[in-house]
C-alpha positions as CSV (number, residue, x, y, z in Angstrom):
1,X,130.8,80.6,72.9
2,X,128.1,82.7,74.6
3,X,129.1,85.5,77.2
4,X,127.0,83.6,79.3
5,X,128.9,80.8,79.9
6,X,131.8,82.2,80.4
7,X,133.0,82.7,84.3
8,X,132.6,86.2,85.5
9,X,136.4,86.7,86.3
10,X,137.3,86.2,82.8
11,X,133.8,87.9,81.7
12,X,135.1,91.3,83.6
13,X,138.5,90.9,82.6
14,X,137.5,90.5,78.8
15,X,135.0,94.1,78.9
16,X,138.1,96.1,80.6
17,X,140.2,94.3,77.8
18,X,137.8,95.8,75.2
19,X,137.5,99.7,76.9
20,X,141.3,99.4,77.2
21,X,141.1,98.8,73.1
22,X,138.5,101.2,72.5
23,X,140.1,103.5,74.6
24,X,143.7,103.2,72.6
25,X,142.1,103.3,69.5
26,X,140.1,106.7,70.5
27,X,143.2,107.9,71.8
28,X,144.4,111.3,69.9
29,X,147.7,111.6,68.1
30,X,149.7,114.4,67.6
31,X,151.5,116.2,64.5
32,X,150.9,116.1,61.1
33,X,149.5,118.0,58.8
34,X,145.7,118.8,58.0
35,X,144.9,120.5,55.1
36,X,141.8,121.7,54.4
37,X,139.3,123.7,52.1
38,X,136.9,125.8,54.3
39,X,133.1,126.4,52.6
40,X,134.6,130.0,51.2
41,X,137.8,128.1,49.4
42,X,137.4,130.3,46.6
43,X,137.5,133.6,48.2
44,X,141.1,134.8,49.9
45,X,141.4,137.0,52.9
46,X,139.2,140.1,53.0
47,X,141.5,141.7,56.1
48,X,142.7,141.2,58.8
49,X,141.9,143.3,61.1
50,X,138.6,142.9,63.0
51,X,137.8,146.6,62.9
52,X,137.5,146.8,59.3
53,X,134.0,144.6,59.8
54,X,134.5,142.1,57.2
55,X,132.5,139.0,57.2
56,X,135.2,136.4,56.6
57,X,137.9,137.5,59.5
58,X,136.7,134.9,62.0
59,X,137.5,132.1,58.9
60,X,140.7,133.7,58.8
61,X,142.0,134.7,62.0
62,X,139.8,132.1,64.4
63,X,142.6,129.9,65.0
64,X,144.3,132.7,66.3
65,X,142.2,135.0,67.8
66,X,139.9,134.1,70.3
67,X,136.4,135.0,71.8
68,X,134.9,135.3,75.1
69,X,132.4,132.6,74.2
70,X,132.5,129.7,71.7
71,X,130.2,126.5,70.7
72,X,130.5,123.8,73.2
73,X,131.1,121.0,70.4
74,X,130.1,118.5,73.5
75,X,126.5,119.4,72.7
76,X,127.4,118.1,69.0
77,X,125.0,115.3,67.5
78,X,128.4,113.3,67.3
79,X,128.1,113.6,71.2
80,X,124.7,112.4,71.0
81,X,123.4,116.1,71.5
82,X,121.1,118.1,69.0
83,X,122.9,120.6,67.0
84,X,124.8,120.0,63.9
85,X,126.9,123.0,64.4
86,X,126.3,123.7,60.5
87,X,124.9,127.2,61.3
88,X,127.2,130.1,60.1
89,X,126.2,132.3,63.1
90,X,123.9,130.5,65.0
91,X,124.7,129.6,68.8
92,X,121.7,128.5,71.2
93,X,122.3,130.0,74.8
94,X,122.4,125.7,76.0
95,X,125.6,125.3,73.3
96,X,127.4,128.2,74.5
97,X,130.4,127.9,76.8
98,X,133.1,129.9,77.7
99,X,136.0,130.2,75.3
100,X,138.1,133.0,77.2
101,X,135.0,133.6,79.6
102,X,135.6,131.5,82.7
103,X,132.3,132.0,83.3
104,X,129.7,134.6,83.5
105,X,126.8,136.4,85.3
106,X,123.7,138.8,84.3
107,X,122.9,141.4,86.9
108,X,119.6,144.1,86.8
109,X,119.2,147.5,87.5
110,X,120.7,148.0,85.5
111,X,120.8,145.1,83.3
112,X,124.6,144.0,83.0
113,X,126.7,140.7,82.2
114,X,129.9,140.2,84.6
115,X,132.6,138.4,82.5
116,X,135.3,136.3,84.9
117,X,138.2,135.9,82.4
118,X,140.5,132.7,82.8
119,X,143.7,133.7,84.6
120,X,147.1,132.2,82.9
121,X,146.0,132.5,78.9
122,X,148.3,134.0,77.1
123,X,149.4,136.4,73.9
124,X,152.7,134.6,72.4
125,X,155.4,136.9,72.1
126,X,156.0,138.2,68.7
127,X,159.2,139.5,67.2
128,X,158.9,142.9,66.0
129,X,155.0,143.0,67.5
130,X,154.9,141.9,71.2
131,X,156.6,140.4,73.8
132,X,154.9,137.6,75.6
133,X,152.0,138.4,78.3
134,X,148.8,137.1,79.9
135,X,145.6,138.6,79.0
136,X,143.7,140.7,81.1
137,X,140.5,142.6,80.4
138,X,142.1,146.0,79.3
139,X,142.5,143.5,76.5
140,X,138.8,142.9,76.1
141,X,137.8,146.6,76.6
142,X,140.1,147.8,74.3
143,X,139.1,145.2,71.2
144,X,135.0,146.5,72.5
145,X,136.2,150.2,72.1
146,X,137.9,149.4,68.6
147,X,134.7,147.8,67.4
148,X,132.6,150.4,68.9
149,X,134.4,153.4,67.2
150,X,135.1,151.8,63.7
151,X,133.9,154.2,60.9
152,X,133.4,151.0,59.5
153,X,130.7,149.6,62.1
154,X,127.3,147.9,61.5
155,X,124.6,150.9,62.3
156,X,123.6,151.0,65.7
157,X,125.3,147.3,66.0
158,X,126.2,148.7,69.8
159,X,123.5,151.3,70.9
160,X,122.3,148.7,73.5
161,X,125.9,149.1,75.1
162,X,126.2,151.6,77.8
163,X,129.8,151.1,78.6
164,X,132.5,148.1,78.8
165,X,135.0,148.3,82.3
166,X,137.8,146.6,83.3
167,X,137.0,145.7,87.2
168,X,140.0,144.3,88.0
169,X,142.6,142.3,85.7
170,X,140.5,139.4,85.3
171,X,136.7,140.7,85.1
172,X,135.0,142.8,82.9
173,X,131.4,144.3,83.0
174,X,129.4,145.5,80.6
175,X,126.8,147.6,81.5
176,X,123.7,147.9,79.2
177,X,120.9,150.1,78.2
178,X,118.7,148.0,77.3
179,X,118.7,144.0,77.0
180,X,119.6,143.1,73.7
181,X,118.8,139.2,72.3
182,X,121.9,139.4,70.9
183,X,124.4,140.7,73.5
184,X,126.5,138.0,73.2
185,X,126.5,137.4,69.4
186,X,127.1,141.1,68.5
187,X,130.4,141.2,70.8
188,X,131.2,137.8,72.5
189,X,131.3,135.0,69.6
190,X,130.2,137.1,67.0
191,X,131.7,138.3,63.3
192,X,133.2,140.7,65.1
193,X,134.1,139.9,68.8
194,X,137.8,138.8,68.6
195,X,140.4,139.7,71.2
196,X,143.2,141.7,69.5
197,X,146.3,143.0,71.9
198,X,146.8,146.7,71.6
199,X,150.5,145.6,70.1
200,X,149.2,144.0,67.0
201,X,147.1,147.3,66.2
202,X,150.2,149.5,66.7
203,X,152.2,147.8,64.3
204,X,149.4,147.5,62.2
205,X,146.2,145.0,62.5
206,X,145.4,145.0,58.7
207,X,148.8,142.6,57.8
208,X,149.0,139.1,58.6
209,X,152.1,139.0,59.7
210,X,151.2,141.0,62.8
211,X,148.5,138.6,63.6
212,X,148.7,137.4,67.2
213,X,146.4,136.5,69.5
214,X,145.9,133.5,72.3
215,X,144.3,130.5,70.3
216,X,145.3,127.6,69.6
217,X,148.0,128.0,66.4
218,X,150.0,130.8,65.4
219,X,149.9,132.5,61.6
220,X,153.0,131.8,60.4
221,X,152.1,132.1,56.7
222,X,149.8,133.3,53.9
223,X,149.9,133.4,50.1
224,X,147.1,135.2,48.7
225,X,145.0,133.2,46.4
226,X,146.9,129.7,47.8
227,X,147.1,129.0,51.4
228,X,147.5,130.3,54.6
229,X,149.6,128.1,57.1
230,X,148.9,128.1,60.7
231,X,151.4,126.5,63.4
232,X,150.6,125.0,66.6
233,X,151.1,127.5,69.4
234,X,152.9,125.1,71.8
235,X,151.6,127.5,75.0
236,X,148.1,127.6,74.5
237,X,146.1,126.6,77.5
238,X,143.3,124.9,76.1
239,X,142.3,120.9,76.6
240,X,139.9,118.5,75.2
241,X,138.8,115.6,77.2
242,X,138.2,112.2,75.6
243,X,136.8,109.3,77.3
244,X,137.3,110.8,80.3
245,X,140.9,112.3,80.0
246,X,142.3,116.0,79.5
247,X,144.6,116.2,76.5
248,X,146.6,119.7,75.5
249,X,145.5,121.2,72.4
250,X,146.2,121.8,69.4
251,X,146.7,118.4,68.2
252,X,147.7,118.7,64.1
253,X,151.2,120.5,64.3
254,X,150.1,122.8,61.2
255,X,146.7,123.4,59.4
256,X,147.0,124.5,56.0
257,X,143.8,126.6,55.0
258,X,143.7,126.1,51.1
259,X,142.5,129.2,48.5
260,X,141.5,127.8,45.1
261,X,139.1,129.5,42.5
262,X,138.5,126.0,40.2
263,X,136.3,123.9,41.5
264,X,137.8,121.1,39.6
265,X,141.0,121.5,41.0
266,X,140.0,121.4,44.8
267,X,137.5,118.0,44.2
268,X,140.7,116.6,42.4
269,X,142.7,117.9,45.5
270,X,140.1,116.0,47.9
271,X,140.6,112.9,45.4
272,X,143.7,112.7,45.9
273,X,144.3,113.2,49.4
274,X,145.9,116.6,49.0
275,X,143.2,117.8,50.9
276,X,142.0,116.2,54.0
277,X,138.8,117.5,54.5
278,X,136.4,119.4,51.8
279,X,133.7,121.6,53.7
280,X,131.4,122.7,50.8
281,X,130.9,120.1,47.9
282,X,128.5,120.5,45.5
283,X,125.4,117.8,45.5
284,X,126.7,117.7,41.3
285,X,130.0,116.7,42.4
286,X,128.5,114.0,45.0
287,X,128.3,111.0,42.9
288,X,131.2,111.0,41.3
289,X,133.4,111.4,44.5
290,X,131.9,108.3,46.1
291,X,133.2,106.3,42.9
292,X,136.3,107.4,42.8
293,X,137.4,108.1,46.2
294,X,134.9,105.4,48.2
295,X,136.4,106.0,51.3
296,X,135.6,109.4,51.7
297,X,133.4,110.2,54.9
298,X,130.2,112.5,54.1
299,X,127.5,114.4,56.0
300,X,124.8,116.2,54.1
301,X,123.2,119.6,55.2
302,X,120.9,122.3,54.1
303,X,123.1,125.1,52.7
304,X,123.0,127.9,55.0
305,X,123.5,130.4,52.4
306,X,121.2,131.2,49.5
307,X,121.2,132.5,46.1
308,X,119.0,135.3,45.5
309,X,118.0,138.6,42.8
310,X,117.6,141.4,44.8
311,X,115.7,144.1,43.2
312,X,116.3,147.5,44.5
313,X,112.8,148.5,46.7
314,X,114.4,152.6,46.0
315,X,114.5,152.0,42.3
316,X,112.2,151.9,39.3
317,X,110.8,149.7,38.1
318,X,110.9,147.5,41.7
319,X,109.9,150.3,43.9
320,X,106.1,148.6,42.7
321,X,105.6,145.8,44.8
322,X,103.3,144.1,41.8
323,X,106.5,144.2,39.7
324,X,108.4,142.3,42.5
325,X,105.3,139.9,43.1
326,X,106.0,139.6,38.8
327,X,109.1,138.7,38.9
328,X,108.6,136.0,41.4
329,X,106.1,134.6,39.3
330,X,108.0,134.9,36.5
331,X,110.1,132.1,37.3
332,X,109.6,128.3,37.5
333,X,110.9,127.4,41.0
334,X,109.9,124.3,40.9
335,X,111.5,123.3,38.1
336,X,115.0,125.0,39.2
337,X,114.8,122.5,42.1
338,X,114.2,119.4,40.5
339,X,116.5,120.6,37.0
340,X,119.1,122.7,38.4
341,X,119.7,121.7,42.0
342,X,118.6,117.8,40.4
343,X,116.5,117.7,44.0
344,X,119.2,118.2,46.3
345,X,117.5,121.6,47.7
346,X,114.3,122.7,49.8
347,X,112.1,125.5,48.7
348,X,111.8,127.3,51.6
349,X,115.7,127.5,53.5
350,X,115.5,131.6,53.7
351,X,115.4,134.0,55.0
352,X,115.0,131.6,58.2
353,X,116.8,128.1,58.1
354,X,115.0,125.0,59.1
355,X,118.0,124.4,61.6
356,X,116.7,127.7,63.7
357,X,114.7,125.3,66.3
358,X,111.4,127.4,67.0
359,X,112.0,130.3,64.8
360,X,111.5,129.0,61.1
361,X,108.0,128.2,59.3
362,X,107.4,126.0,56.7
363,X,105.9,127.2,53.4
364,X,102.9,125.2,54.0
365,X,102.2,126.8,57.2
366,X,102.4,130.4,55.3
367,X,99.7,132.5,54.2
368,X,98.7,132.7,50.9
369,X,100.1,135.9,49.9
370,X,103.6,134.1,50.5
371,X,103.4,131.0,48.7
372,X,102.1,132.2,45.8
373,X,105.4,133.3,45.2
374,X,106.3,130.0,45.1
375,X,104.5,129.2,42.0
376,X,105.0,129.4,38.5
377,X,102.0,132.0,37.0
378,X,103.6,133.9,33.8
379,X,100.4,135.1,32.8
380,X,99.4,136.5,36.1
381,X,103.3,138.0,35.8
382,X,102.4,140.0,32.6
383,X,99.3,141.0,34.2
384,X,101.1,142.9,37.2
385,X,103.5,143.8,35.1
386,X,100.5,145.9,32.7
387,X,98.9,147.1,36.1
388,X,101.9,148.8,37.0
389,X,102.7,150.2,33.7
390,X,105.0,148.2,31.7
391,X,102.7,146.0,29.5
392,X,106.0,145.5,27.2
393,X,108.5,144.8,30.3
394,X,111.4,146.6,31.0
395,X,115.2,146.0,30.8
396,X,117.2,146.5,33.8
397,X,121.2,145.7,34.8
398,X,122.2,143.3,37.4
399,X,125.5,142.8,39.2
400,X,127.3,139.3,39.5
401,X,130.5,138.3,41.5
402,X,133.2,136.5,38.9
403,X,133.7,133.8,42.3
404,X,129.6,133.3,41.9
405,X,129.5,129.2,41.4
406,X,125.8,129.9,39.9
407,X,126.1,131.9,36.4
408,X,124.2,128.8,34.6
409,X,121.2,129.5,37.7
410,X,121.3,133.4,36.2
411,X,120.9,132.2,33.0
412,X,117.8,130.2,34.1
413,X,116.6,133.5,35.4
414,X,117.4,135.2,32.5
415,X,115.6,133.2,30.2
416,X,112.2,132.7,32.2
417,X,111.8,136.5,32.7
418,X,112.7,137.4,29.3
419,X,109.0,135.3,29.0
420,X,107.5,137.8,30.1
421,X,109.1,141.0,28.4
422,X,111.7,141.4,31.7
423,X,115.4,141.7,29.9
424,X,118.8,141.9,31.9
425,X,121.9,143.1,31.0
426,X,124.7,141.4,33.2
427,X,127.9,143.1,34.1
428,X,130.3,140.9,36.3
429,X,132.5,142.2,38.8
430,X,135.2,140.9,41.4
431,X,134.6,140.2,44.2
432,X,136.0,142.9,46.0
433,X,134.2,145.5,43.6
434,X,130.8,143.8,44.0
435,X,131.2,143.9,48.2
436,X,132.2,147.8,47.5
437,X,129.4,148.8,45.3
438,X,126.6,147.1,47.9
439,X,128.9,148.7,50.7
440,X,128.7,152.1,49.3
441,X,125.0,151.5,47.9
442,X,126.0,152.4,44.1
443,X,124.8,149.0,43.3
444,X,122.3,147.8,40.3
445,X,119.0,148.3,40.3
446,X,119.5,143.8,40.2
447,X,121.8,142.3,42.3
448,X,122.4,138.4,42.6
449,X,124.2,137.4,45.3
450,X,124.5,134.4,47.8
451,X,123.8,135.6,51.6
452,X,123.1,133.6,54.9
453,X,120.6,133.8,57.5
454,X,122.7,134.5,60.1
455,X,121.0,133.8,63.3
456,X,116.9,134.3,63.4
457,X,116.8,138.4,64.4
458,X,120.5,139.3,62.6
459,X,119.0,137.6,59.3
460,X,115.7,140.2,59.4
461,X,117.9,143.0,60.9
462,X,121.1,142.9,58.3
463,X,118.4,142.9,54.9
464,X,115.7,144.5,56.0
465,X,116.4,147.0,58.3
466,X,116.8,150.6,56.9
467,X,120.3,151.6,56.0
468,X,122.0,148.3,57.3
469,X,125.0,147.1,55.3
470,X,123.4,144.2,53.6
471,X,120.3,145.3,53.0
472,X,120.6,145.2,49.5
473,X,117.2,145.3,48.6
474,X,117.0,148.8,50.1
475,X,113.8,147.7,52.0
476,X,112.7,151.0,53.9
477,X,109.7,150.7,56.7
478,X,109.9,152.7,59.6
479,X,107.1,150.7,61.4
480,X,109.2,147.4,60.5
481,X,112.7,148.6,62.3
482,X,110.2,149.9,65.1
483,X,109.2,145.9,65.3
484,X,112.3,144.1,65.3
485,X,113.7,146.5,67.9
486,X,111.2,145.6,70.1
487,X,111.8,142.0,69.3
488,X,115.7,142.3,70.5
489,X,114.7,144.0,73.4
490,X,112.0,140.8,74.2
491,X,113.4,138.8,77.1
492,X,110.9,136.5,76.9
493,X,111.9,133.5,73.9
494,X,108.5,132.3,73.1
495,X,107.4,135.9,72.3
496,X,110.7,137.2,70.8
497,X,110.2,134.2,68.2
498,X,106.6,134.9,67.7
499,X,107.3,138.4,66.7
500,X,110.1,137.3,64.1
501,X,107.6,135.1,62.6
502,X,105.4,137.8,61.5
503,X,108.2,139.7,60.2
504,X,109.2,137.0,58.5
505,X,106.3,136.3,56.5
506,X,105.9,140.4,56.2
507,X,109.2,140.1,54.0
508,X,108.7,137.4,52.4
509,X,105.5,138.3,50.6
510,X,107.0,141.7,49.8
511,X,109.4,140.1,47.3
512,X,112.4,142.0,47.7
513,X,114.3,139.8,46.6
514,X,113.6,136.6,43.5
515,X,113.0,133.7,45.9
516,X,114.9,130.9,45.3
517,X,115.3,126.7,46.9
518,X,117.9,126.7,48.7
519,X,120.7,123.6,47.8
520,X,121.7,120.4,49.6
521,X,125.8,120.8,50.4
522,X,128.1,117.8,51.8
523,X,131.0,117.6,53.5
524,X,133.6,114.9,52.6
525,X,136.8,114.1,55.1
526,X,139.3,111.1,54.8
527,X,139.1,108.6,57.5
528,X,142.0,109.6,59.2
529,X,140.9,112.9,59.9
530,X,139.7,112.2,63.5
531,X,137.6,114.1,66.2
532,X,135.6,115.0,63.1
533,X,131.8,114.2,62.3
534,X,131.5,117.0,59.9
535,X,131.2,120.2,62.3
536,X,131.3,123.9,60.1
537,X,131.6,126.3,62.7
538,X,132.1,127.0,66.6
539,X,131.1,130.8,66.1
540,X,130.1,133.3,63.5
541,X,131.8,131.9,60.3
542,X,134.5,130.6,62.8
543,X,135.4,126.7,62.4
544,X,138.7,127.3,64.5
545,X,137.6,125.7,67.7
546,X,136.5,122.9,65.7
547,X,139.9,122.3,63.5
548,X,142.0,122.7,66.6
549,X,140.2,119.5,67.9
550,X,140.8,117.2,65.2
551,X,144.0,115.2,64.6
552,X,145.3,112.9,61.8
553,X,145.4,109.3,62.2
554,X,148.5,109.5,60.4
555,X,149.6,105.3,60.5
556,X,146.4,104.7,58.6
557,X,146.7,107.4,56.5
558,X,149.9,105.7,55.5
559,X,148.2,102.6,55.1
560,X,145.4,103.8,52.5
561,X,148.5,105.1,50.1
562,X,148.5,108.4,51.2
């Protein structure tokens, strides 16, 4: 029967009937278990402790420590908004909110941000570490301080900082020298911007077991090159609200982070609902994993990492920019995206990604110095190669990482430069040895290595800037640091992003690195994992705020078997 005919008493009735449903069924459960293998399942904890500046801490620590600031996942295309929340350490200022920040003010002359800090969060007490208290900002100065004296600190990563003061026990202000575009990445939601008590880093920061901080679950176990196990803190103060209604968070009693090196073993995990959600599956992997496990949930997104050769700028024979130009040439990128990555990659993803609204630029729309990079020219190759003396070629060494999921793609390389007289001798390392010799700069002359983007001015800054930790190209231009320090300092967006494009295409056509598309990656999860559309990270490499949302829909996950 037509809605329309029926009488408007049992017409209302009916519609609150079906919110009522809609609201039951959208209701969030709590307990359970939700296991789950993060994009970086194959690498296991780096450290720690925030001080020691390692990129993967916030994976590891985020659902424990907490930020001043964190994504507000309201502004999530699941909510109808326009972000993905893919980005590995990308937050626009309209998806920011306020994690431990209750809220928060910028002031000139001089130019300062006045932090309110929520009243009533509080550290857990810890046997052997801590005894239960409320954070204040000595908390947050203190972690700042850390940060700012670490001998293991980005290079001038805080110059822009003038000082950091506790006002009173709730407010903290930090004074600048200059405006900086990314105040609030480089300490607020940042790599490196977790809260750590003073406690912990007595008794010793760098071991887990001293881990303790005020989000949402508590470490309460990790075995390296397995899991790590984190319980629901049952006092955090956090909510979610869902059609219309506050709930208390965390809602899975324990999340299970899982560390596997085969890549067989964690799709045959996801297969057989061992693990809950997969983060990072390979487009290869794809087709199968629809037949076998149909009911698996997907969403698709532009890797925000890529694979590169860098070629040492400091270093015969790539200190010639027509060798680099060569080497580009060299290679059949074309044919890498249609063979290798089958089509399931873009040619142009780095070192700006297509999800940086009003900051990345299309090949097309490139000059013609840059895409001929993009094209496959082995004779013009051995032609540069003569010019700059090596009419033969040259062999060189490159360094790969033994958890690289790309040796075949090196290969590939391998044999189109080998085309054109270019020879490399390979020497695999582990992973911890290959971060050391780039740390300490003793690396190869060749260096192949995945990297992300980052945010729009961190992705030109951290490769390109002189003397800056992953600048592994050794790219050296006095003029160019000069640039991007103006553009951090710009204010104004329009022009800051302007600025960035130009440096952009500057780096691009001076071929530090071998170009190379940049892959297509999914994301599977079961359909009882809830609260979910397929969200990576809240923060810098930090999917905590995300997994503490999301519960398990455990009735049907008894119902599908599992």
């Amino acid at each position: 029967m037509p809605v329309s005919w029926i009488p408007r008493r049992f017409a209302a009735l009916l519609s609150a009937a079906a919110v009522s449903a809609a609201m039951a069924q959208s209701a969030p459960q709590y307990g359970g278990q939700l296991t789950i293998g993060t994009p970086y399942i194959a690498i296991g904890a780096l450290s720690w402790d925030p001080a020691d500046y390692n990129w993967k801490v916030n994976t590891d620590t985020g659902l424990v420590y907490e930020q001043l600031f964190a994504a507000d996942l309201s502004k999530s295309r699941r909510h109808g908004g326009k972000y993905p929340f893919y980005a590995d350490a990308w937050l626009p200022p309209d998806a920011l909110r306020g994690e431990l920040a209750e809220k928060w003010e910028w002031q000139q002359n001089p130019p300062r941000v006045v932090v309110t800090l929520r009243k009533g969060v509080m550290f857990p007490a810890k046997a052997g570490v801590m005894e239960a208290r409320e954070l204040t900002a000595d908390d947050v100065v203190y972690s700042y301080e850390r940060l700012a004296k670490s001998p293991k600190k980005v290079p001038n990563y805080f110059d822009h900082v003038q000082k950091v003061e506790a006002k009173d026990r709730h407010t903290v202000v930090f004074t600048f020298n200059t405006y900086n575009a990314e105040w609030d990445y480089r300490f607020g939601w940042g790599y490196y911007s977790a809260i750590v008590p003073k406690e912990v880093v007595d008794k010793g920061a760098a071991n887990w077991r001293n881990v303790n901080g005020t989000g949402p679950f508590l470490l309460t176990d990790y075995v390296q090159n397995s899991a790590y196990t984190y319980t629901r803190n049952p006092n955090y103060w956090g909510t979610e609200t869902i059609a219309g209604k506050a709930y208390k968070l965390p809602f899975a009693d324990r999340i299970v982070y899982r560390t596997i090196k085969d890549e067989t073993t964690w799709l045959t995990g996801l297969r057989t609902g061992k693990i809950d959600v997969l983060e990072a599956v390979r487009w290869s992997a794809v087709d199968e994993l629809k037949k076998s496990a149909p009911k698996l949930q997907w969403s698709r997104w532009l890797g925000m990492t890529s694979t590169f050769l860098a070629m040492r700028m400091d270093t015969k024979p790539f200190d010639d920019l027509r060798v680099r130009r060569a080497m580009n040439l060299a290679v059949d990128k074309q044919a890498i995206l249609k063979t290798y990555y089958g089509g399931h990659a873009e040619m142009m993803g780095f070192p700006q990604h297509p999800d940086y609204i009003g900051s990345y630029e299309p090949l097309d729309a490139m000059g013609p110095a840059a895409k001929e990079l993009f094209t496959y020219d082995p004779a013009k190759a051995k032609k540069l190669l003569a010019e700059a003396g090596y009419p033969n070629g040259f062999t060189f060494k490159v360094q790969m990482t033994t958890v690289s999921a790309e040796p075949d793609l090196l290969a590939m390389l391998g044999s189109y430069l080998q085309k054109v007289g270019v020879t490399m001798e390979v020497q695999q390392m582990e992973y911890g040895a290959f971060l050391s010799a780039m740390n300490s700069k003793k690396h190869a002359a060749g260096y192949f290595m995945t990297n992300s983007p980052t945010n729009p001015t961190t992705s030109l800054r951290k490769q390109f800037v002189t003397g800056q930790q992953w600048n592994v190209s050794m790219y050296a231009d006095p003029d160019f640091d000069r640039r991007l320090d103006a553009a951090l300092e710009e204010p104004d967006e329009r022009r800051r992003l302007a600025m960035t494009k130009l440096m952009t295409r500057e780096v691009i056509e001076k071929a530090p690195y071998i170009w190379l598309p940049v892959q297509y990656v999914y994301t599977a999860w079961w359909p009882w994992v809830k609260n979910y559309g397929g969200e990576l990270r809240a923060g810098a490499a930090r999917p905590g705020p995300i997994h503490a949302r999301m519960w398990v829909d455990q009735d049907l996950k008894k119902k599908m078997g599992f």
